[in-house]
PDB file of N, CA, C and O in Angstrom:
ATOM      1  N   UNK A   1     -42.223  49.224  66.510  1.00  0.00           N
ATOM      2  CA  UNK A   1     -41.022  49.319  65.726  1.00  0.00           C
ATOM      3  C   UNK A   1     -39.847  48.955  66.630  1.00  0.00           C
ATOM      4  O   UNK A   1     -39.641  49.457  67.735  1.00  0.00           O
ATOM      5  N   UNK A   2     -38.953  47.840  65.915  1.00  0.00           N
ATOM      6  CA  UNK A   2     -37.935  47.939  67.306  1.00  0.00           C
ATOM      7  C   UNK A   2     -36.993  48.851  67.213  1.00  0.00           C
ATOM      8  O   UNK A   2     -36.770  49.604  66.265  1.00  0.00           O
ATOM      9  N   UNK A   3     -36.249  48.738  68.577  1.00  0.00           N
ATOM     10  CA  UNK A   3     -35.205  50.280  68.923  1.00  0.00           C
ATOM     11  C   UNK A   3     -34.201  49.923  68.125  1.00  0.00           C
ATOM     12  O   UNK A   3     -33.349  50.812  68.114  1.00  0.00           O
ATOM     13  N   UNK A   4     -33.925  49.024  67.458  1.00  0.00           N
ATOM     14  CA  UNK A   4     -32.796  48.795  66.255  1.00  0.00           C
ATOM     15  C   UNK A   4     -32.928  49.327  65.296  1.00  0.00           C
ATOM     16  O   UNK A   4     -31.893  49.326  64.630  1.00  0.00           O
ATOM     17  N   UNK A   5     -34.030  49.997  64.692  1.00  0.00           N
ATOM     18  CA  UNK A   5     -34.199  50.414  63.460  1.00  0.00           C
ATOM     19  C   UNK A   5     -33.281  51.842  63.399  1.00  0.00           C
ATOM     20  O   UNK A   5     -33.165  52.810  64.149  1.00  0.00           O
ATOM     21  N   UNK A   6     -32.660  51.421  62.025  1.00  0.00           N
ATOM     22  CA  UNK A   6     -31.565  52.290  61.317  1.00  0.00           C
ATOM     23  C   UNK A   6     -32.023  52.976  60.015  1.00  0.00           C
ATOM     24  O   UNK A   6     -31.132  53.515  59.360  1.00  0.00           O
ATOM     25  N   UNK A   7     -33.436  53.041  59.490  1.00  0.00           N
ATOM     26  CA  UNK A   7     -33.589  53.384  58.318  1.00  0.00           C
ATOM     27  C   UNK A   7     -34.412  54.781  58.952  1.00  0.00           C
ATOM     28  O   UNK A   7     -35.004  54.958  60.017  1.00  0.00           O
ATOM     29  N   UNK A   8     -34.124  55.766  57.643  1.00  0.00           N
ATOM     30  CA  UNK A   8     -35.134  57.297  57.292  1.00  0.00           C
ATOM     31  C   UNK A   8     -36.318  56.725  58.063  1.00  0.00           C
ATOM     32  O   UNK A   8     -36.441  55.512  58.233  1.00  0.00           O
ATOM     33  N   UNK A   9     -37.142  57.578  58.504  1.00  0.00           N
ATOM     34  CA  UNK A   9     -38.678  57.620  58.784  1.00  0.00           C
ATOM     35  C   UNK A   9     -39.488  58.647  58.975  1.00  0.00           C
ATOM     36  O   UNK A   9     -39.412  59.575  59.781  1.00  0.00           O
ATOM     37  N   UNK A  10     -40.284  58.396  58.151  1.00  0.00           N
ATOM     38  CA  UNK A  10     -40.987  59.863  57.534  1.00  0.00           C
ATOM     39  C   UNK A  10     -42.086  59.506  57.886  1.00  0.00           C
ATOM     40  O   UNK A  10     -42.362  58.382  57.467  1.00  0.00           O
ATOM     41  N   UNK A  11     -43.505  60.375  58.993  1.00  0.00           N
ATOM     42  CA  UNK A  11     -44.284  60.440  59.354  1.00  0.00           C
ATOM     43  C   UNK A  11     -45.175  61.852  59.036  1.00  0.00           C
ATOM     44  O   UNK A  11     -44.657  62.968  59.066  1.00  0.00           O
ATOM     45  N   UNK A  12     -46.287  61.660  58.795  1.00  0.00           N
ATOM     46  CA  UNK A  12     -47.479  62.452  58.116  1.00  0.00           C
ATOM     47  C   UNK A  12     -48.410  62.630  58.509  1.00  0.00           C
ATOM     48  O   UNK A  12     -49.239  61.909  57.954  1.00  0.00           O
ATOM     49  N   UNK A  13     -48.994  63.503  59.538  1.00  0.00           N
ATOM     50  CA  UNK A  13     -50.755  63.327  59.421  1.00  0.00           C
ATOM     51  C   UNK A  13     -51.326  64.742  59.736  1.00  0.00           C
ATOM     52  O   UNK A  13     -50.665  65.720  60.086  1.00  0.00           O
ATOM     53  N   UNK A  14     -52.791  64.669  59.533  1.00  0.00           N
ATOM     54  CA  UNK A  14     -53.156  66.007  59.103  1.00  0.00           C
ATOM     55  C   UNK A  14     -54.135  65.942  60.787  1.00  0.00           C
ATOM     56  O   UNK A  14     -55.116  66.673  60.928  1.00  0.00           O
ATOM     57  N   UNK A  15     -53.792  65.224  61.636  1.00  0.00           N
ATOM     58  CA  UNK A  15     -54.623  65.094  62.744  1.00  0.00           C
ATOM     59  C   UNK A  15     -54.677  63.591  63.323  1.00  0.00           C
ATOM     60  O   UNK A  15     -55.052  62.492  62.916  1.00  0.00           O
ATOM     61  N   UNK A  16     -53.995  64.229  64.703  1.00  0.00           N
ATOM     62  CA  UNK A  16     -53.778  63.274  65.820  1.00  0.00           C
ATOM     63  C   UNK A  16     -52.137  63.167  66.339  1.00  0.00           C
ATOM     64  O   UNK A  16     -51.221  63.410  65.553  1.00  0.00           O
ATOM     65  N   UNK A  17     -51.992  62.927  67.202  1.00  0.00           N
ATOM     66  CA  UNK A  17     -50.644  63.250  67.558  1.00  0.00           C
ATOM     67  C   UNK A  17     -49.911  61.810  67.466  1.00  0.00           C
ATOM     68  O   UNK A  17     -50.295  60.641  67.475  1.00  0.00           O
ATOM     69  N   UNK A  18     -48.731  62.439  67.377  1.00  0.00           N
ATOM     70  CA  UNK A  18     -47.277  61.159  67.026  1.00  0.00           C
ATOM     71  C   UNK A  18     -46.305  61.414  68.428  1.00  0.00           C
ATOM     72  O   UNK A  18     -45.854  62.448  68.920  1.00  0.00           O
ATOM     73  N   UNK A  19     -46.209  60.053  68.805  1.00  0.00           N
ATOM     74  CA  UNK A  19     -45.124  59.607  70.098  1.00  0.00           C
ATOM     75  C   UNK A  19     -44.324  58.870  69.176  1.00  0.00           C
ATOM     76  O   UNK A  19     -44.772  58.176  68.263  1.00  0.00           O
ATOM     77  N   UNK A  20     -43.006  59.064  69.477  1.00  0.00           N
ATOM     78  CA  UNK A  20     -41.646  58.296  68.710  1.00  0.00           C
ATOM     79  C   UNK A  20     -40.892  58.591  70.121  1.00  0.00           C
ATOM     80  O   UNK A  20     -40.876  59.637  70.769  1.00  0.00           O
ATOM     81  N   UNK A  21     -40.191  57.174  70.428  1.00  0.00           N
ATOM     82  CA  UNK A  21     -39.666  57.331  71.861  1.00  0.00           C
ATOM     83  C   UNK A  21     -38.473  55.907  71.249  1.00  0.00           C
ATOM     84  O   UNK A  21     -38.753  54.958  70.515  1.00  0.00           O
ATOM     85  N   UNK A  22     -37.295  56.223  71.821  1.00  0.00           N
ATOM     86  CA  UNK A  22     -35.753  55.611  71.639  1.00  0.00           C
ATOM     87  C   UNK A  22     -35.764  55.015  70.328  1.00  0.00           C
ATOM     88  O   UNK A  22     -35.880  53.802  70.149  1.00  0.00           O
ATOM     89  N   UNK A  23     -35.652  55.816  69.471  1.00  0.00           N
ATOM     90  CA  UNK A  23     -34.938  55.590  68.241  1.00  0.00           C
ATOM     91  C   UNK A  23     -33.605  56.381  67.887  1.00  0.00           C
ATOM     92  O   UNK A  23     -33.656  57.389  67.182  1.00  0.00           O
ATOM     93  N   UNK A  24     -32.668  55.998  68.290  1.00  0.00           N
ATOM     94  CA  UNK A  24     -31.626  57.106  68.328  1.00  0.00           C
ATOM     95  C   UNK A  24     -31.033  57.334  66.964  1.00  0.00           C
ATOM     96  O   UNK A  24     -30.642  58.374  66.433  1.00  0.00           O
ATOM     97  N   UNK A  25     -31.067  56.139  66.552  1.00  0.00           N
ATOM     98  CA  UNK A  25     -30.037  56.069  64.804  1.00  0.00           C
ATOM     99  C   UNK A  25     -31.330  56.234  63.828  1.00  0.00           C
ATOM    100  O   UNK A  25     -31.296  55.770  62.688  1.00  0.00           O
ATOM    101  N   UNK A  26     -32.064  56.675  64.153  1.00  0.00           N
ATOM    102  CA  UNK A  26     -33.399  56.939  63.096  1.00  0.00           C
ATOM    103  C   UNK A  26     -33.461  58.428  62.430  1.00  0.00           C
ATOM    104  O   UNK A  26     -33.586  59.373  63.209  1.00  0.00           O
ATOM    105  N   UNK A  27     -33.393  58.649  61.228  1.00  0.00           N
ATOM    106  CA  UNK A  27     -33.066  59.973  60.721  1.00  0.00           C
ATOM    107  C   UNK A  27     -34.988  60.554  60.636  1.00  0.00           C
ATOM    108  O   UNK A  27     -35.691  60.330  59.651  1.00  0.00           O
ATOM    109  N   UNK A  28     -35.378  61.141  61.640  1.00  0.00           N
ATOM    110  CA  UNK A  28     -36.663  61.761  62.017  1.00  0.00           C
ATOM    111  C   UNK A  28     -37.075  62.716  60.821  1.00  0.00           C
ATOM    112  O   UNK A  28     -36.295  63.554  60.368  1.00  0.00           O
ATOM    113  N   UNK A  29     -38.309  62.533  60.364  1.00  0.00           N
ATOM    114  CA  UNK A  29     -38.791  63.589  59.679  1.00  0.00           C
ATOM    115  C   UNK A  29     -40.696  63.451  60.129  1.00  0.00           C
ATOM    116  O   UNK A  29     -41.554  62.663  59.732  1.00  0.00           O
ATOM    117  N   UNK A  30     -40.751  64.528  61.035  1.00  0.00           N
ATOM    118  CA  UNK A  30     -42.392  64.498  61.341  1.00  0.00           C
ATOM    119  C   UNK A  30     -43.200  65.928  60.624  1.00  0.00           C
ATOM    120  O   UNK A  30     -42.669  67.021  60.427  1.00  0.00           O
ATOM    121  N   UNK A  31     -44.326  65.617  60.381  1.00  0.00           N
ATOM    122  CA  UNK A  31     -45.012  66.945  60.052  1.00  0.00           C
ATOM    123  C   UNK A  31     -46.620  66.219  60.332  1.00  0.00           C
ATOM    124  O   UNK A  31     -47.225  65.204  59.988  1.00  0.00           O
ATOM    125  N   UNK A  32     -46.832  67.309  61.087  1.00  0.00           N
ATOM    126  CA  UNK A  32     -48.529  67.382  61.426  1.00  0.00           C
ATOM    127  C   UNK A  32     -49.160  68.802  61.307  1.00  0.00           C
ATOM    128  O   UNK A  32     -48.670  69.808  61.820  1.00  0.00           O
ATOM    129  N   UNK A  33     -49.953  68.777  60.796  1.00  0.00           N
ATOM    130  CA  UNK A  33     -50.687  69.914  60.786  1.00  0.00           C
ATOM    131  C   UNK A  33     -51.665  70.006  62.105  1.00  0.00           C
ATOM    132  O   UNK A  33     -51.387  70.850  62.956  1.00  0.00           O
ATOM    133  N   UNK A  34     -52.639  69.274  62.261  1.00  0.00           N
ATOM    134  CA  UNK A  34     -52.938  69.732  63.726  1.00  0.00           C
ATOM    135  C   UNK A  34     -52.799  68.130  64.791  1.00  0.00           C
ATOM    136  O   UNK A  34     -53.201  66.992  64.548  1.00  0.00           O
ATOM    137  N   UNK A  35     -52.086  68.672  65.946  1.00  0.00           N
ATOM    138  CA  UNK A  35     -51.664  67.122  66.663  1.00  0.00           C
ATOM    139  C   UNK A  35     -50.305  67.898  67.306  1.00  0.00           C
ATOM    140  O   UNK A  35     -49.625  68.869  66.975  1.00  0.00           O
ATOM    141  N   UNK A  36     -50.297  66.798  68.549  1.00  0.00           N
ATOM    142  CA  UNK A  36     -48.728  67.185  69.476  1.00  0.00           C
ATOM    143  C   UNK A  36     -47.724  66.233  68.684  1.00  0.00           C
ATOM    144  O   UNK A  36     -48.016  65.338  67.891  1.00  0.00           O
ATOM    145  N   UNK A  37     -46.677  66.588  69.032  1.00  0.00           N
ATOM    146  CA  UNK A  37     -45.472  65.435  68.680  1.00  0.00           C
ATOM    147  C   UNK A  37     -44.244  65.616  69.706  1.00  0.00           C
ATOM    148  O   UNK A  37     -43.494  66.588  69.796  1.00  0.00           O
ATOM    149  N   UNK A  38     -44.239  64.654  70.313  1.00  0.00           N
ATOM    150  CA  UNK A  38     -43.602  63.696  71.082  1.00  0.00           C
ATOM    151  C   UNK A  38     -42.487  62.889  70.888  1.00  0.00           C
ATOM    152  O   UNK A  38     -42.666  61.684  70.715  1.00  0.00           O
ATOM    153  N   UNK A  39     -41.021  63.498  70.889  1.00  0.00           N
ATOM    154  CA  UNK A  39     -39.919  62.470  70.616  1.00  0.00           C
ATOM    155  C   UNK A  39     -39.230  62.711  71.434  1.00  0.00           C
ATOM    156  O   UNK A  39     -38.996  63.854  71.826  1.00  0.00           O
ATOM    157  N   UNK A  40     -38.541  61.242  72.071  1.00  0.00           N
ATOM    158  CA  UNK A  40     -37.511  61.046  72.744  1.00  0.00           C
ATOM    159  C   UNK A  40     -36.097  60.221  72.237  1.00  0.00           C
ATOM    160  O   UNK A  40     -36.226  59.340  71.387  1.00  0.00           O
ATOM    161  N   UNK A  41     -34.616  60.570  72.843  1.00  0.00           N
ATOM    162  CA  UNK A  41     -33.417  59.774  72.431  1.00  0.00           C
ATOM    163  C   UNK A  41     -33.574  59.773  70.966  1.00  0.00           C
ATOM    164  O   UNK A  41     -33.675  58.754  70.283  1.00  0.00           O
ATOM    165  N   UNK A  42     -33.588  61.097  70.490  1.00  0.00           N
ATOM    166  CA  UNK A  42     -33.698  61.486  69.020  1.00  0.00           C
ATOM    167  C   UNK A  42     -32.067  62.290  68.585  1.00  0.00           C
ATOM    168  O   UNK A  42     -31.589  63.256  69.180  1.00  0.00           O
ATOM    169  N   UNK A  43     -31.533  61.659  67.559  1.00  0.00           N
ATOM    170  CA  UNK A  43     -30.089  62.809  67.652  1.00  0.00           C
ATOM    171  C   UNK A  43     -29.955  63.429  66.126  1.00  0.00           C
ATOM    172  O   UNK A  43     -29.026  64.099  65.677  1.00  0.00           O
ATOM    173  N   UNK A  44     -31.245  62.974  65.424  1.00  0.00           N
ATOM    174  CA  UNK A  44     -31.412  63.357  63.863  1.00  0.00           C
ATOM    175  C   UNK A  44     -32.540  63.575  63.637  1.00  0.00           C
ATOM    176  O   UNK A  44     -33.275  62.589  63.693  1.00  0.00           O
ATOM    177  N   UNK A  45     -33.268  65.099  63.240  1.00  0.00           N
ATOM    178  CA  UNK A  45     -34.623  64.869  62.990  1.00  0.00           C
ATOM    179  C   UNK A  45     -35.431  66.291  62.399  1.00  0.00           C
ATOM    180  O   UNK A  45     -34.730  67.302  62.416  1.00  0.00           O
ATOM    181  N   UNK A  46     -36.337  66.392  62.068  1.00  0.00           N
ATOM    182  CA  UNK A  46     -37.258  67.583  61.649  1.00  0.00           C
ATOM    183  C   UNK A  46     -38.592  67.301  61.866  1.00  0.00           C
ATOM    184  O   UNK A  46     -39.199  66.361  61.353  1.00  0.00           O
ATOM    185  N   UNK A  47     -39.099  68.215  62.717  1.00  0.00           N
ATOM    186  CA  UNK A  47     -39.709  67.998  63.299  1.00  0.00           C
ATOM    187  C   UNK A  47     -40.905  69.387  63.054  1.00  0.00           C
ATOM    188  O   UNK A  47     -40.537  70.531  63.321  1.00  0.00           O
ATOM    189  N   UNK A  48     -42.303  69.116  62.537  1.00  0.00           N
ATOM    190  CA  UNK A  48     -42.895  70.245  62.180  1.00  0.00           C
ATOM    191  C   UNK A  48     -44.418  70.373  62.664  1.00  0.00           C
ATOM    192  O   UNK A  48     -44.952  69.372  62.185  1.00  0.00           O
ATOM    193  N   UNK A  49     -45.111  70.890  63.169  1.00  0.00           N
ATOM    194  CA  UNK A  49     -46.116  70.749  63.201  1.00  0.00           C
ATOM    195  C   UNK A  49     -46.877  72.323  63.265  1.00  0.00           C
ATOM    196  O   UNK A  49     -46.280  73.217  63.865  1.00  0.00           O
ATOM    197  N   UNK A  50     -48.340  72.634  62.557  1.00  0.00           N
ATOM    198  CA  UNK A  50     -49.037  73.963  62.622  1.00  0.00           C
ATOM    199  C   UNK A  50     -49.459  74.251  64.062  1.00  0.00           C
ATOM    200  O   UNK A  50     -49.324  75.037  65.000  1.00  0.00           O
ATOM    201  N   UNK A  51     -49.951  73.322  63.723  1.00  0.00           N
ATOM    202  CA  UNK A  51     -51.280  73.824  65.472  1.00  0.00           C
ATOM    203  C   UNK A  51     -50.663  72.765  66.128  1.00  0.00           C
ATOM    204  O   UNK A  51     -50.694  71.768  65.408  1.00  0.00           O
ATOM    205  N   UNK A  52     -49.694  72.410  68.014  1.00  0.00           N
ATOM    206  CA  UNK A  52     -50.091  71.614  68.056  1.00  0.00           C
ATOM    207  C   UNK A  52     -48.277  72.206  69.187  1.00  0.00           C
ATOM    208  O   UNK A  52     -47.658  73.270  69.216  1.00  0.00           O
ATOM    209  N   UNK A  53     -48.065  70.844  69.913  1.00  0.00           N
ATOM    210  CA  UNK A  53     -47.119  71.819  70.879  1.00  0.00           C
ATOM    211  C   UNK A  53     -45.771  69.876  70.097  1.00  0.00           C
ATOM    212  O   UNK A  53     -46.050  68.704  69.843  1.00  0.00           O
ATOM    213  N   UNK A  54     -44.591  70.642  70.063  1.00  0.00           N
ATOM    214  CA  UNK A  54     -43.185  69.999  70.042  1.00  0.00           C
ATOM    215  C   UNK A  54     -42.879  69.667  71.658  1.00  0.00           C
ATOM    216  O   UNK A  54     -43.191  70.461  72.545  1.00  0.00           O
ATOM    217  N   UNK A  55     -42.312  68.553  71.878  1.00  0.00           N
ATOM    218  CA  UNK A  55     -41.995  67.904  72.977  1.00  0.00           C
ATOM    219  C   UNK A  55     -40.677  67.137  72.772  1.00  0.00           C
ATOM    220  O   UNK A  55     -40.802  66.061  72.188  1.00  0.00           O
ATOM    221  N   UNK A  56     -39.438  67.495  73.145  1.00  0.00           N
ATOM    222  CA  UNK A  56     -38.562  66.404  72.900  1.00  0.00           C
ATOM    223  C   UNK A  56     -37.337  66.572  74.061  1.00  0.00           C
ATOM    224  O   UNK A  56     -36.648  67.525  74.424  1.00  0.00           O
ATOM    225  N   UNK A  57     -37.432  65.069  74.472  1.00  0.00           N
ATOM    226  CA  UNK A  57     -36.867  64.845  75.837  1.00  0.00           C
ATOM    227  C   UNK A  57     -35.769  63.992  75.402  1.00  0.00           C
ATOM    228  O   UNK A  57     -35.970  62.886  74.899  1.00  0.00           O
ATOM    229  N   UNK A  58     -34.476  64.548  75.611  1.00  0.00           N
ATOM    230  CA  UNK A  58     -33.626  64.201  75.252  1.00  0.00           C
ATOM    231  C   UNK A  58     -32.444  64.111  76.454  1.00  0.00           C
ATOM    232  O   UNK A  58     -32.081  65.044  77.170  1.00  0.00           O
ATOM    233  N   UNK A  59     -31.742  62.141  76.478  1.00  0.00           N
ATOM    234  CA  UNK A  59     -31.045  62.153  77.932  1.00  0.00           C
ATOM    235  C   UNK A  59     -29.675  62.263  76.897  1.00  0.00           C
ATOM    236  O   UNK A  59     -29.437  62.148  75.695  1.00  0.00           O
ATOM    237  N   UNK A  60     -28.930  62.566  78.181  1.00  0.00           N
ATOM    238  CA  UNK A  60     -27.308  62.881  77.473  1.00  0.00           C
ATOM    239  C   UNK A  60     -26.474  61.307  77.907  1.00  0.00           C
ATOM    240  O   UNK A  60     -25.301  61.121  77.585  1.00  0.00           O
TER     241      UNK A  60
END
């Protein structure tokens, strides 16, 4: 996906983990039920997961 993208993005899965890394103008919506999730240079987002560890590395 390139780092230009400006539209919503809505990600889903019931297993396996999601990396999203420099999307800054991207309005984040993740949910996993079991899986890690991984976002970086994120400044809009929801971020959900059951089983599974949140990671978000964010530079100023």
């Amino acid at each position: 996906m390139p780092k230009e993208y400006i539209e919503k993005l809505q990600v889903n899965t019931s297993s396996g983990d999601i990396e999203v890394l420099d999307l800054e103008n991207v309005d984040l919506q993740i949910e996993s039920t079991s899986g890690n999730i991984t976002c970086g240079n994120m400044h809009n987002g929801y971020l959900k997961t059951t089983s599974g560890n949140i990671v978000a590395m964010i530079e100023e």
